[in-house]
N, C-alpha and C positions, 0 to 999 in steps of 0.2 A: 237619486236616480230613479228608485219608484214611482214617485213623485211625478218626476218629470213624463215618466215612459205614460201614466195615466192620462196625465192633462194631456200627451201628444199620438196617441197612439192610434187615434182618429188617421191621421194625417203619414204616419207611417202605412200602414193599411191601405189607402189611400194614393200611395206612391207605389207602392209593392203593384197593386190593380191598374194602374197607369203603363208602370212599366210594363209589366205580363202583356198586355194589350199591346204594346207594340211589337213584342219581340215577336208574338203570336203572329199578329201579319206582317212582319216585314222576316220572320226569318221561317216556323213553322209553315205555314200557309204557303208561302210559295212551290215548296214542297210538295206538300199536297194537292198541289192544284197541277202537276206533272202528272202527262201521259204516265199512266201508269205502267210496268214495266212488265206486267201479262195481257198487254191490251188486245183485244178482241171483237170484231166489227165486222158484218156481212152488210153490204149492200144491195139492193135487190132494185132491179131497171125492168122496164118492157118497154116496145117498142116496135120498128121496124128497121130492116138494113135492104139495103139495096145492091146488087155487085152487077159489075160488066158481064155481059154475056159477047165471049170473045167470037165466036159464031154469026152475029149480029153487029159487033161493036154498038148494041145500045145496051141498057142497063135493064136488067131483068123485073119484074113484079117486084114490087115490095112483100118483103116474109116476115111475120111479125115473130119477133124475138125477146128471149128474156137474159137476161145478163143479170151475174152475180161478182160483184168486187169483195173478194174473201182479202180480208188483212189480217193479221195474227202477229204479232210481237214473239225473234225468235229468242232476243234476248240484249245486252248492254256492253256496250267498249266503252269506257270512257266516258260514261253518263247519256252515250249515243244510243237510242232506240233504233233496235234493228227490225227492219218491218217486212213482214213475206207478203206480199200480195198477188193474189191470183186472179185475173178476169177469166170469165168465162160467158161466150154467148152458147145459147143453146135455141134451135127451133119451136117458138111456143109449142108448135101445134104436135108435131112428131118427135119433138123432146131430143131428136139428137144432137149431138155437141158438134158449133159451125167452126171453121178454121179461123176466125176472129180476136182469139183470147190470148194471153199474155201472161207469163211468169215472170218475178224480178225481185228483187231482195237490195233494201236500202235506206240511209239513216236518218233520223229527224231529232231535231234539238226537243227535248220534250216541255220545254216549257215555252217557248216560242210558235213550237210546231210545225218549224221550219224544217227543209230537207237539209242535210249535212253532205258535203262530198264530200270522196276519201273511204266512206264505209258501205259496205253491199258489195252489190256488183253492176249496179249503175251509181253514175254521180248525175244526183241530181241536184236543181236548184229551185229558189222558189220556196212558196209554201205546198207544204205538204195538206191541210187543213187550215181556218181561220183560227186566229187567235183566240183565248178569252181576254175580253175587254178589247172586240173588235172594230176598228173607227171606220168614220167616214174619209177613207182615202182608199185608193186604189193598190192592190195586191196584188204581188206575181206570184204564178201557178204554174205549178211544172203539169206538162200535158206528156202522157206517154206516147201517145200515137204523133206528137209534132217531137217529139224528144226536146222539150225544150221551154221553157217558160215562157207562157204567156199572162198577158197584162188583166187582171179581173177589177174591173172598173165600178166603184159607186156610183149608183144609180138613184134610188130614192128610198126613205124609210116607210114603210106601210105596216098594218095589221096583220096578219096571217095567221089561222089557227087559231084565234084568240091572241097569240102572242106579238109585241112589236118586233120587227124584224128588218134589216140591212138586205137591200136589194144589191149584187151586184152583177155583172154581165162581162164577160169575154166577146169579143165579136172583133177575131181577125181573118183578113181574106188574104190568100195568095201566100203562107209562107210556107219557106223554102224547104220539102220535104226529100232534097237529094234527086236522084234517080229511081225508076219504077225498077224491080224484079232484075238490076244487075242489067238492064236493057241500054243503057244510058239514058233513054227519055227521061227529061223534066220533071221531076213531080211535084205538084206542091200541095193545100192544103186551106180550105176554110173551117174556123171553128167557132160556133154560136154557142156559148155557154152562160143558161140563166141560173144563178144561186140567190137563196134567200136563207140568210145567217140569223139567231136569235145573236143578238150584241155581248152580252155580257157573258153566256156559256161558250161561243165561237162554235157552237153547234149547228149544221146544216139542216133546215128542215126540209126543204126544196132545192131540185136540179133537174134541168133538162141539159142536154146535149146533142147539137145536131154536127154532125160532121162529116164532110164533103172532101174527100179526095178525088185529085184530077193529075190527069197527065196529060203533056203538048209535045204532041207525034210532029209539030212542024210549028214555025213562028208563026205567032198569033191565033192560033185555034190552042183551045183548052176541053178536054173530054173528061168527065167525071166518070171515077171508073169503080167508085164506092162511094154509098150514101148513108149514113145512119142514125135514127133520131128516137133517143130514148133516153126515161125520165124517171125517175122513184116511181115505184108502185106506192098505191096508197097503204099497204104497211107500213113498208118503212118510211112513209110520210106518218104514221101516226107514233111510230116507233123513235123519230128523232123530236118530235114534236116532246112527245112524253120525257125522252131524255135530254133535252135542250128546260121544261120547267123544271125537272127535281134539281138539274146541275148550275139552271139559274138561281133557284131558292139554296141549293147548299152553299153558293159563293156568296151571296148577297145576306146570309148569315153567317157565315165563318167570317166573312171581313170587312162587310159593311154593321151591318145593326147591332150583333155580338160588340164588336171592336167601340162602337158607339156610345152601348149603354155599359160596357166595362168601365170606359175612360170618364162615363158621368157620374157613375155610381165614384169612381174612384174621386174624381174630382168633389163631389159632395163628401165625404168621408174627409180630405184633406180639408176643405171649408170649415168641419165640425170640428177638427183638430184646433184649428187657429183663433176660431170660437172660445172653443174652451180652455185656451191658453190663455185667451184677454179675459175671461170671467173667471179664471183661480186666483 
């Protein structure tokens, strides 16, 4: 039995390192690569909006504004990420807080990323964020302002930042936003949205958002009666950038290159085994 375990122990070793490697990414690693469950994220926009001047019925100057998407994780039902998010637009120049912004509390799968109905106090659907290991197909995206998912469409791969990145684009017109202010009028909704995803982390470096509500006081005239277009400030263009390489290098080491030279080191170990069983 000595004996034996000498001449083969190469080759035990060898299997042990093979196996661990899988189990590492196919049962730890995924794991790990879950939203984690005190997630934490500001988003930071500037920009301008534009609103009805009802006095006029035309649309007032543009006022250049800054917006912040606060999300904070308040905690887990069922493996459900529960997500607080808060928008806030504020007046760049005079800083006070405009009547624009949004409270809402709701679920997301955390390894998919996706929203979950059933949990919060909206149901939403759609994705919540991109995947990691995100393809060239097209994704739905829950919009809060259309309440409703919309279609974010592959567009091309280019450079950006240094990094390779997944262009995609929302660009729908006319949907159906109900009624304005309990008035019955029509309301509906254009929304142009550009993202640029690094692939592999599903991390967003870039986003603009233009979006157009209108209301039709009578058939066939349509009045915009809110305009807004704002896009990452270049912090948090350098700030996803920076967090899109370290989350690309920890993934592309935990379960590509790790995983690779585990299974060759192991694979060469098992080779020296069988080796040395044909030369005792």
């Amino acid at each position: 039995m000595t004996r034996l375990f000498k001449r083969w122990w190469p080759s035990f070793l060898g299997t042990l390192l093979v196996a661990v490697a899988l189990i590492w990414v196919y049962v730890f690693f995924p794991v790990m690569a879950k939203l984690p469950a005190d997630y934490e994220q500001n988003y930071y926009f500037s920009g301008t909006v534009q609103v009805l001047n009802s006095a006029t019925n035309q649309l007032n100057p543009a006022m250049p504004v800054n917006v912040i998407r606060a999300l904070k994780a308040s905690g887990l039902e069922d493996d459900v990420l529960l997500m607080d998010q808060k928008i806030t637009f504020t007046h760049a120049q005079a800083g006070t807080e405009l009547p624009f912004g949004s409270e809402e509390v709701y679920g997301l799968d955390r390894t998919t990323r996706a929203n979950v109905a059933g949990y919060g106090d909206i149901d939403r659907t759609g994705q919540f964020t991109f995947p990691a290991n995100t393809q060239k197909q097209d994704y739905p995206f829950w919009s809060a302002t259309a309440h409703q998912s919309l279609t974010a469409k592959f567009v091309k791969e280019e450079t950006y930042q240094g990094l390779t990145v997944y262009v995609f684009q929302v660009d729908q017109k006319n949907i159906n936003l109900g009624t304005y202010a309990n008035t019955g009028i029509p309301q509906t909704g254009d929304f142009l949205i550009n993202i640029k995803v690094e692939p592999v982390s599903g991390v967003p470096v870039y986003s603009d958002t233009t979006t157009t509500l209108k209301i039709s006081p009578a058939p066939s005239v349509s009045m915009p009666i809110f305009i807004s277009t704002i896009a990452y400030t270049t912090e948090t263009i350098d700030e996803m950038v920076s967090t899109a390489e370290s989350t690309k290098s920890m993934i592309m080491w935990a379960s590509v290159y790790a995983f690779w030279i585990i299974i060759g080191v192991g694979i060469v170990f098992i080779g020296i085994g069988f080796f040395r069983s044909r030369t005792a």
